[in-house]
C-alpha positions as CSV (number, residue, x, y, z in Angstrom):
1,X,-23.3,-6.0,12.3
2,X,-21.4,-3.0,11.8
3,X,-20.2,-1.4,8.0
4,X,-16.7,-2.2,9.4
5,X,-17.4,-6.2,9.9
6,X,-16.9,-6.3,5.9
7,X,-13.6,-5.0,6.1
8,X,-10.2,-5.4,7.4
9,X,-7.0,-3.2,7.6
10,X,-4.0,-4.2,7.2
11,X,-0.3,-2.1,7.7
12,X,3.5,-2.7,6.2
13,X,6.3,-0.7,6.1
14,X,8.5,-0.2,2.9
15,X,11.9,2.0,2.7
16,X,12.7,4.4,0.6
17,X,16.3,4.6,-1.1
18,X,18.4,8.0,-0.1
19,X,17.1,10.9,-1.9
20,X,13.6,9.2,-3.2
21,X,11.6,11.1,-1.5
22,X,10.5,13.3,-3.5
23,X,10.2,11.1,-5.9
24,X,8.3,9.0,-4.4
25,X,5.6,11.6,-4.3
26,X,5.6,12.7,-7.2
27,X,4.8,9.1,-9.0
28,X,2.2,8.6,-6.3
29,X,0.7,12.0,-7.7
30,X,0.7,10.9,-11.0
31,X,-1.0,7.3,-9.9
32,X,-1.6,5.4,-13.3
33,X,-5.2,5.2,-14.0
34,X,-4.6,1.2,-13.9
35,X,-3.2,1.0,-10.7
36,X,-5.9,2.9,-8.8
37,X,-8.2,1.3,-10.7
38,X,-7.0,-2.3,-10.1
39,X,-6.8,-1.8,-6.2
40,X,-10.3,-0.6,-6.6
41,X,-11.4,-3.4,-8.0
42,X,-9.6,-5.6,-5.8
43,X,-11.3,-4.2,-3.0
44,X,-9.5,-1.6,-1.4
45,X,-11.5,1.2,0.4
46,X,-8.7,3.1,1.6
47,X,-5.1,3.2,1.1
48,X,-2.6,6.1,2.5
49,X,1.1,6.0,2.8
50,X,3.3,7.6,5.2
51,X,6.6,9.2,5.5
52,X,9.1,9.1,8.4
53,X,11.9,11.1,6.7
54,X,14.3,10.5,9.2
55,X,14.6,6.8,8.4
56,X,12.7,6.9,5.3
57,X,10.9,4.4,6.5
58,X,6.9,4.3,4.1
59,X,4.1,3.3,6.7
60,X,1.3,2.4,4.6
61,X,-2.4,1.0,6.2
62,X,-5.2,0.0,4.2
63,X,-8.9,-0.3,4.8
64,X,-10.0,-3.3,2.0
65,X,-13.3,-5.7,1.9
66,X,-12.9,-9.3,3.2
67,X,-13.3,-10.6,0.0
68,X,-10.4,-8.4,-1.7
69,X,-8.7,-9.8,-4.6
70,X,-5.4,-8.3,-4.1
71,X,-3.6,-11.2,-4.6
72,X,-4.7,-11.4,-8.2
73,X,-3.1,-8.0,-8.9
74,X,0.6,-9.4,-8.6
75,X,-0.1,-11.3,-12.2
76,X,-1.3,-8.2,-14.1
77,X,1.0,-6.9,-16.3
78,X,0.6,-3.3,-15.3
79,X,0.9,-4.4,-11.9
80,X,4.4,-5.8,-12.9
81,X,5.1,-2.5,-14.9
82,X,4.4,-0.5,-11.9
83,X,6.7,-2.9,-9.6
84,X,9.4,-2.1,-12.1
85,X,8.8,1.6,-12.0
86,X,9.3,2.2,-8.4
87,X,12.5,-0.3,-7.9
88,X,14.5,2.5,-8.2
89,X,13.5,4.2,-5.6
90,X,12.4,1.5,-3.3
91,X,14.5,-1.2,-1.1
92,X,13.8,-4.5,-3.2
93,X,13.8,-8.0,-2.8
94,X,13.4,-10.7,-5.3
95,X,11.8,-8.0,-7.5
96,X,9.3,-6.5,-5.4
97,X,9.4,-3.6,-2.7
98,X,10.9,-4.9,0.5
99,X,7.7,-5.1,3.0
100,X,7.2,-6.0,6.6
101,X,4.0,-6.9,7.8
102,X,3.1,-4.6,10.8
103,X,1.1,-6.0,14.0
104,X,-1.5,-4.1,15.3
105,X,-1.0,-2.6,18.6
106,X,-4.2,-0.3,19.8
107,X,-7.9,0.6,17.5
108,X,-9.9,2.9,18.6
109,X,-13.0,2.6,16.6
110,X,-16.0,4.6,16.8
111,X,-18.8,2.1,15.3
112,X,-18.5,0.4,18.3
113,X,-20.4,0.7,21.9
């Protein structure tokens, strides 16, 4: 057993509107206390987000535990708050950032003989 049998990661793509960029960035700067601390909680280990300006296209990945909770974050009210905050910014549906799943392709890893 390896530390990385306790984890998973997981990728999506979201799109920025026209001229969010920056933004974008600068509310991820400025993370809310709550937010990081909620997706700490709910197991993440690792989150980063990625530009491709071109298309504004965000690829985020995330390393979380296997037991995450991060379904429970979508019914906190500063969850909802912070759903709100970025709509502007963010291609929506139904209320919530516009996500695609991503499927992983190739992993090098380097726990592993």
């Amino acid at each position: 057993m390896t530390p990385m049998d306790d984890t998973e990661t997981i990728a999506f793509a979201l799109r920025l509107v026209p001229g969010g960029e920056a933004e974008y960035r600068r509310r991820h700067d400025a993370l809310w206390p709550e937010i990081r601390e909620g997706l700490l909680a709910a197991g993440v280990l690792h989150y980063e987000i990625f530009l491709e300006p071109d298309s504004l296209l965000l690829f985020a990945f995330m390393v979380r535990s296997t037991d995450h909770t991060m379904d429970s974050l979508r019914a906190r009210p500063v969850w909802q708050r912070w759903q709100e905050y970025m709509a502007d910014i963010l291609v929506m549906d139904a209320g919530l950032p516009l996500r695609t799943a991503l499927q992983p392709m190739f992993c090098l890893r380097t726990d592993v003989n």
